[in-house]
C-alpha positions as CSV (number, residue, x, y, z in Angstrom):
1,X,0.0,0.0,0.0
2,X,1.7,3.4,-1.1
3,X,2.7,5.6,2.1
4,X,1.2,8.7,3.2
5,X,2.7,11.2,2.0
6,X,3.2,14.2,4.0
7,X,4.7,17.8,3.4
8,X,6.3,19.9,6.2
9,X,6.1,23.7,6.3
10,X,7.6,25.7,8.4
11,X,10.1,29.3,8.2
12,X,12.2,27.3,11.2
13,X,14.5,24.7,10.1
14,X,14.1,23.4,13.5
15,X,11.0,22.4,13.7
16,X,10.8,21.5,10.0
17,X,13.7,18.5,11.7
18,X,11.3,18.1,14.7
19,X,8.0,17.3,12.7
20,X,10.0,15.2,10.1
21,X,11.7,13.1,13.5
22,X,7.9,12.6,14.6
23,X,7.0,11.2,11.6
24,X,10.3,9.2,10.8
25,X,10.1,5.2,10.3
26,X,6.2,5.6,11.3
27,X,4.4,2.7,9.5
28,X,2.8,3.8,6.3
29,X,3.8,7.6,6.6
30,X,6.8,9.1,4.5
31,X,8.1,12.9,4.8
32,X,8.2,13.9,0.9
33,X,8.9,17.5,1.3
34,X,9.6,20.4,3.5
35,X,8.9,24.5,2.4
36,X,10.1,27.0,4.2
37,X,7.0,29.6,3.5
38,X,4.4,29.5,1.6
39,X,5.3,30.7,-1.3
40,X,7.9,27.8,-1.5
41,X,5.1,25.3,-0.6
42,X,2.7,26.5,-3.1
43,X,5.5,25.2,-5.7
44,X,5.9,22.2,-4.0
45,X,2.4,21.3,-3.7
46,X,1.8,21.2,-6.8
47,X,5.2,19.2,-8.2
48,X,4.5,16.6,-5.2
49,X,0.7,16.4,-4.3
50,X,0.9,15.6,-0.8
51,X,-1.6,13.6,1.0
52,X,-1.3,15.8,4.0
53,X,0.4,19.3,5.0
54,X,1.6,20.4,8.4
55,X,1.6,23.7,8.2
56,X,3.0,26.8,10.8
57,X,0.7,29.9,11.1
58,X,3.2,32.2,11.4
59,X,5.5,32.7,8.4
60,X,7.4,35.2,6.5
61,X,6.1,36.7,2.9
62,X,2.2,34.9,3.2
63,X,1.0,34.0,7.2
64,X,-0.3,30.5,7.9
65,X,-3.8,31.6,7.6
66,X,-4.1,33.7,4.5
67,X,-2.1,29.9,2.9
68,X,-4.5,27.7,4.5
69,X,-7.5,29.6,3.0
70,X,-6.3,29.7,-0.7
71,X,-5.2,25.8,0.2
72,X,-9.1,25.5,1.3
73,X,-10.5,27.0,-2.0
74,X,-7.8,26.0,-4.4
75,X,-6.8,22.2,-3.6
76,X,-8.2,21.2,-0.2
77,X,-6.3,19.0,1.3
78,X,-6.0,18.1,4.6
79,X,-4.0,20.1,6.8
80,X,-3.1,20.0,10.7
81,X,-1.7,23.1,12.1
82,X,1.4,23.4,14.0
83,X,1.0,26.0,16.6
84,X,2.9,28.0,19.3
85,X,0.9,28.0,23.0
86,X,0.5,31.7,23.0
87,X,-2.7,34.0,23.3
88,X,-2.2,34.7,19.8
89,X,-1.3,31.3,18.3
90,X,-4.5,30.1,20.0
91,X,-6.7,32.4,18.7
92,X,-4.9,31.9,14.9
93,X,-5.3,28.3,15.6
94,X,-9.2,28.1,16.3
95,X,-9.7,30.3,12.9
96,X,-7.6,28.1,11.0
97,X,-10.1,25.1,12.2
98,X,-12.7,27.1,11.6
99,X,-11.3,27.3,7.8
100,X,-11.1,23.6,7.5
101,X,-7.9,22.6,9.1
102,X,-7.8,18.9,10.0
103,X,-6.8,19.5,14.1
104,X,-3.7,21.3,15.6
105,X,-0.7,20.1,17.4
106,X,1.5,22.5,19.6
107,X,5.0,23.7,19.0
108,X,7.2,21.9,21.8
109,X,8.1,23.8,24.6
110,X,10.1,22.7,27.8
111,X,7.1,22.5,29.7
112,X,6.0,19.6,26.7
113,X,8.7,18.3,24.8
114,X,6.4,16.1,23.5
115,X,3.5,17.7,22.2
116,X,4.5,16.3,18.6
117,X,3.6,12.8,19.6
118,X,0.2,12.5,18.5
119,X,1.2,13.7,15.2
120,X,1.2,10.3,13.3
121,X,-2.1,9.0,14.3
122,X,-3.0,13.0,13.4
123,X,-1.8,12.2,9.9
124,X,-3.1,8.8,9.7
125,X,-6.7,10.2,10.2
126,X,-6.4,13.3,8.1
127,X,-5.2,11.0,4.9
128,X,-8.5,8.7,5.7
129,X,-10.9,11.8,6.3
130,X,-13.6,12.8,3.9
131,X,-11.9,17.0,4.5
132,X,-11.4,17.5,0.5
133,X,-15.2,17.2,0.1
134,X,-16.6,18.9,2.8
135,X,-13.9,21.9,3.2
136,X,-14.4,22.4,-0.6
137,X,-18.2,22.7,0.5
138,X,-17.5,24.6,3.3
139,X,-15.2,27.6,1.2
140,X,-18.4,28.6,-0.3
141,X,-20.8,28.6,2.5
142,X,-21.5,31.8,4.1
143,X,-19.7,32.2,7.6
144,X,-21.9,30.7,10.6
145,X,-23.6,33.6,12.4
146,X,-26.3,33.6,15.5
147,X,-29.6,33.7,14.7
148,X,-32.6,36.2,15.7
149,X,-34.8,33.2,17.0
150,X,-38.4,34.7,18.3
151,X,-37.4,34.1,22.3
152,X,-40.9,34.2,22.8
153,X,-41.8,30.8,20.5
154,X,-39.0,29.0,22.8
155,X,-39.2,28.1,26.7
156,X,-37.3,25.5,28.1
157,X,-37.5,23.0,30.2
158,X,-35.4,24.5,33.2
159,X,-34.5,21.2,34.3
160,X,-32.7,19.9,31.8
161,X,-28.7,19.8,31.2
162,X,-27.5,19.4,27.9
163,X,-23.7,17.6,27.9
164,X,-21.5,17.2,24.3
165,X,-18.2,15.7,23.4
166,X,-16.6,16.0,20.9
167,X,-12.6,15.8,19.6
168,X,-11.3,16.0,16.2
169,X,-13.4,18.1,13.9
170,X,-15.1,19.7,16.9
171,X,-14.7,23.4,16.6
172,X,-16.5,23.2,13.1
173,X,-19.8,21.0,14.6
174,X,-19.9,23.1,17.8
175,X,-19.7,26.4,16.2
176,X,-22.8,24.4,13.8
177,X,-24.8,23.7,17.2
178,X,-23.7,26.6,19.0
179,X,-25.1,29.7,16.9
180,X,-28.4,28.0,16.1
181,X,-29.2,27.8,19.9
182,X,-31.8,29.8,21.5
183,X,-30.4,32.5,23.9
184,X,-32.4,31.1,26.6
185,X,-31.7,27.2,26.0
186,X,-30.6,25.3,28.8
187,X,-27.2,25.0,30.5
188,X,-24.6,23.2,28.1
189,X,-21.4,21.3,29.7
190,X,-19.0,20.7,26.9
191,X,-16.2,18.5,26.7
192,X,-13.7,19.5,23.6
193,X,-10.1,17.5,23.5
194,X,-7.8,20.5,23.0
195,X,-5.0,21.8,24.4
196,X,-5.4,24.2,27.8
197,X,-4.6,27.6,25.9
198,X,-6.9,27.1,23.0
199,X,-10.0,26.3,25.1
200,X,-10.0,30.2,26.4
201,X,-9.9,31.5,22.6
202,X,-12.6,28.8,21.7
203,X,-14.4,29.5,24.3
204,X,-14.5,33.3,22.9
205,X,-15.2,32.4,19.8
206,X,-18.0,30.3,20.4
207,X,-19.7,33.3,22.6
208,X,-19.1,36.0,20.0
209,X,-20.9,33.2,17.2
210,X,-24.0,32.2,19.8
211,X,-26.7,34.1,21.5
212,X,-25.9,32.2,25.1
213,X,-23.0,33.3,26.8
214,X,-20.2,31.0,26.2
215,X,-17.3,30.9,28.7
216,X,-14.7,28.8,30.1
217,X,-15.8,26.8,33.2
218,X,-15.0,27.6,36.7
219,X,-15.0,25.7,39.4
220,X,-18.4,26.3,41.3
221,X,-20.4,27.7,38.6
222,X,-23.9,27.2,38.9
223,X,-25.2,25.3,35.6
224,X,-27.9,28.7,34.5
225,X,-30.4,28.8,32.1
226,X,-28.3,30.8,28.8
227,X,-25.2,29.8,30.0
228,X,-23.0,27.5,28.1
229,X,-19.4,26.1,30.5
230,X,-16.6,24.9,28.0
231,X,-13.9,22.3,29.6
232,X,-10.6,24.3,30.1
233,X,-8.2,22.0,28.5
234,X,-4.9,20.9,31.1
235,X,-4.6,19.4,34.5
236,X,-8.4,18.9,35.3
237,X,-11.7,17.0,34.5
238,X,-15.3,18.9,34.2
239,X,-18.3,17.1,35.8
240,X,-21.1,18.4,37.2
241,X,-22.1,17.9,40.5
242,X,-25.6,18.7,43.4
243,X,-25.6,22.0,44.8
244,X,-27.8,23.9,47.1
245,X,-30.5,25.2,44.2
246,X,-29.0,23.7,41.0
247,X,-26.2,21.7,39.7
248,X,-22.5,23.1,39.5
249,X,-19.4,22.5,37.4
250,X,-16.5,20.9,39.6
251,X,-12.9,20.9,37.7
252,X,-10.9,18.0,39.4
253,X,-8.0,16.9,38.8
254,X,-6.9,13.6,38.3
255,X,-5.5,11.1,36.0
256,X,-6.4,10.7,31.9
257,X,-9.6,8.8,31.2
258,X,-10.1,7.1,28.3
259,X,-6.7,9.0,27.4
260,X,-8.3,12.3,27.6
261,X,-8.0,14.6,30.5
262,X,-10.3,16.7,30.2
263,X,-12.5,13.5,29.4
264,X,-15.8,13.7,28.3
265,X,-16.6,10.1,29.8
266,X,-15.8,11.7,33.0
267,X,-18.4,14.4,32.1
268,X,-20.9,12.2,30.9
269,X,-21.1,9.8,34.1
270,X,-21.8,12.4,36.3
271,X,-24.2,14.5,34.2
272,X,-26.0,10.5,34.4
273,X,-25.7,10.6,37.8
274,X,-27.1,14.2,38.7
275,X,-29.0,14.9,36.1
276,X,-30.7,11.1,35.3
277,X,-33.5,11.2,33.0
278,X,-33.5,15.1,32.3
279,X,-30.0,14.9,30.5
280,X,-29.3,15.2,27.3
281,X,-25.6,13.6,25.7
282,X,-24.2,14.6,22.3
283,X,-21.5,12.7,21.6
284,X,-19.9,14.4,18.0
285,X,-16.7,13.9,15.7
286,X,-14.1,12.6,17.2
287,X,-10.4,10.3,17.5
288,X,-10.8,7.2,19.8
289,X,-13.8,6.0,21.8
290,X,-13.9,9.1,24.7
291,X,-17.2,9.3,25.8
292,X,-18.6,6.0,24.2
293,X,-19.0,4.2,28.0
294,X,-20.2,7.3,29.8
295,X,-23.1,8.4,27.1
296,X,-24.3,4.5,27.7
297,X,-24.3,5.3,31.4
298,X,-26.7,8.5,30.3
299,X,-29.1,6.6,27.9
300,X,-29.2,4.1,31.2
301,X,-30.4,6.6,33.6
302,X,-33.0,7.5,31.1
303,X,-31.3,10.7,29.0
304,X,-32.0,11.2,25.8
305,X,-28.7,10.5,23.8
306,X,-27.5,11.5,20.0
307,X,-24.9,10.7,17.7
308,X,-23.4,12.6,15.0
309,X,-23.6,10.2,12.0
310,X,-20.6,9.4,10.0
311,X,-21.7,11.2,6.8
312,X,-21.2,14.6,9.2
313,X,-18.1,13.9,10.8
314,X,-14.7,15.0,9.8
315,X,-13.8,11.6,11.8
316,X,-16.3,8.6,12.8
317,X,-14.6,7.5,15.5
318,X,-16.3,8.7,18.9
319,X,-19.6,8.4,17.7
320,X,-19.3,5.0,16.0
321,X,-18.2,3.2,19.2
322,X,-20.9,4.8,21.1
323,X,-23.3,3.7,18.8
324,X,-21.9,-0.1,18.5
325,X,-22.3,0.0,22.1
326,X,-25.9,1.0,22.4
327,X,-25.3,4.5,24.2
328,X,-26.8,6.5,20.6
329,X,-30.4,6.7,21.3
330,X,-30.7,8.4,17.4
331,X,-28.0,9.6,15.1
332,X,-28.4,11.8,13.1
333,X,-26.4,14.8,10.4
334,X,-24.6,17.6,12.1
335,X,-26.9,20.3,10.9
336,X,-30.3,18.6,12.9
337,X,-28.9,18.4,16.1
338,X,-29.0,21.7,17.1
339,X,-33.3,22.0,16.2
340,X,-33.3,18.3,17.5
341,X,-31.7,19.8,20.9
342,X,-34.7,22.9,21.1
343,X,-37.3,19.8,20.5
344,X,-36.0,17.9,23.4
345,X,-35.5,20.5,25.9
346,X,-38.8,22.8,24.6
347,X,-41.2,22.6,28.1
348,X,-44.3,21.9,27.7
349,X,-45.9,22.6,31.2
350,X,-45.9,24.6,34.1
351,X,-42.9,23.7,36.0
352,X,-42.6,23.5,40.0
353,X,-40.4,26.4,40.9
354,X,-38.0,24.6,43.1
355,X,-36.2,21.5,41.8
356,X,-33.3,21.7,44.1
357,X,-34.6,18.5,46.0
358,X,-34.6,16.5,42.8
359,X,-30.9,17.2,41.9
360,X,-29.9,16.0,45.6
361,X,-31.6,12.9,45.5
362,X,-29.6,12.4,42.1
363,X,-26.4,12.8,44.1
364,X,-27.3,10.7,46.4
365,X,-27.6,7.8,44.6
């Protein structure tokens, strides 16, 4: 079977070595070329074809960006980002997924001098993904912007807790979800495998696209209606646990679950346990099987549980072993989960004004 082939580019001649030394004597992956900026890889691309770039955002003569876009509308092809942890390079980075970038890896640093070691299965999924299609697809669509939903035609069911996953391909399907949400929807836990200084930009980004407020959870926030609490990627889990009127995000720390930490099984088995029946999992793109056991634990206690289905997904991983295992009460395309999410959680009676009690017997079970 001919190898992946993969092109490195990169202004540093260091890191050009670095990303090649990741990749060396990896089964079925072969280094073909390396460009020093854009204009060098633009030449390249086109005498070599590679399967798959690795590309640096910031570079002399064209930025990482502005290259990635004309890749995007010219010859898509799947592309993973190579990105410095700084404010900035976060913020680049979450555009440049938002343009159609496969996933990101970080630049090593001393603090991780081995960020580049998820870079070959990185490759191996990008050359298998369906990207060309759907970033060609996605070149032309008009950028994802909230919409003015009549507030009035929407009231929700103040009880329930809406919890997604989601991994590779991610920031695209949550952006999807995100802006078509009501402003008044329920609270939303999510779970996004990414590294701890993107999450902050993402989280951003998501609340300047939707009409809840989207930030970075805290430890101790109280899950309110509008309010959607993002993961913060690093040392610690997000679950949700009882408090005194409603449930509240705890970040623990701990070891990787399911190789994740953040992990959205951790998430998932304790929105099962607090929340029980009135939960809702979303389990989208993804790498691996995070979140496969712990949205069966949900659709046990009686949530409601969906899958995003493979045609949708940059990668059918996640979703696919939650749904072999029974967890994926319906699957469905990316763009009917969001309306499928205002069905579930639309009330449809008077509710009792204190549900406090209900939560606590939850937690102690």
């Amino acid at each position: 079977m001919k190898p992946i082939s993969v092109l490195v580019v990169d202004d540093s001649a260091t890191m050009r070595l670095l990303v090649r030394n990741a990749l060396k004597g990896q089964p079925g992956i072969e280094v073909i070329g390396e460009a020093r900026d854009a204009l060098e890889a633009r030449e390249t691309i086109k005498e070599l074809n590679p399967d798959v770039i690795t590309l640096d955002i910031e570079m002399p003569n064209m930025n990482g960006l502005d290259f990635l876009e004309k890749i995007m509308r010219l010859r898509p092809t799947p592309v993973i980002m190579v990105s410095t942890l700084t404010s900035r390079g976060a913020a680049a980075t979450i555009r440049a997924l938002e343009l159609g970038a496969f996933d990101c890896v970080c630049k090593p640093t001393d603090g991780d001098p081995d960020s580049l070691r998820s870079l070959p299965d990185l490759v191996r999924a990008a050359a298998q993904s369906p990207l060309k299609k759907r970033v060609a697809q996605a070149a032309s669509a008009p950028r994802p912007t909230a919409p003015a939903a009549p507030q009035g035609a929407y009231r929700p069911d103040t009880r329930s807790v809406i919890a997604i996953g989601s991994s590779t391909g991610g920031v695209e399907a949550l952006i999807a979800i995100m802006s078509h949400m009501p402003k008044n929807c329920p609270p939303i836990v999510i779970t996004q495998h990414m590294p701890q200084t993107f999450t902050k930009s993402f989280a951003e980004r998501l609340d300047r696209l939707s009409q809840p407020t989207v930030t970075e959870a805290a430890d101790g926030d109280v899950l309110e209606i509008g309010r959607v609490y993002l993961a913060p990627g690093g040392a610690n889990h997000l679950e949700i646990v009882a408090g005194s009127t409603r449930p509240r995000c705890r970040l623990r720390p701990g070891d990787t679950v399911s190789g994740h930490r953040p992990s959205v099984d951790v998430l998932f088995h304790s929105v099962a346990k607090i929340a029980g029946a009135r939960g809702i999992g979303v389990i989208l793109t993804g790498m691996g099987r995070d979140g496969a056991e712990g949205l069966l634990a949900m659709r046990k206690a009686g949530a409601r549980t969906i899958g995003q289905d493979a045609a949708s997904c940059i990668v059918y991983g996640m979703p696919k072993v939650a749904f072999e295992l029974g967890a994926v009460e319906r699957q469905m395309p990316l763009n009917s989960i969001a309306n499928e999410l205002i069905s579930l959680t639309r009330s449809t009676h008077q509710e009792k004004a204190h549900v406090s009690e209900e939560y606590a017997r939850a937690d102690r079970r």
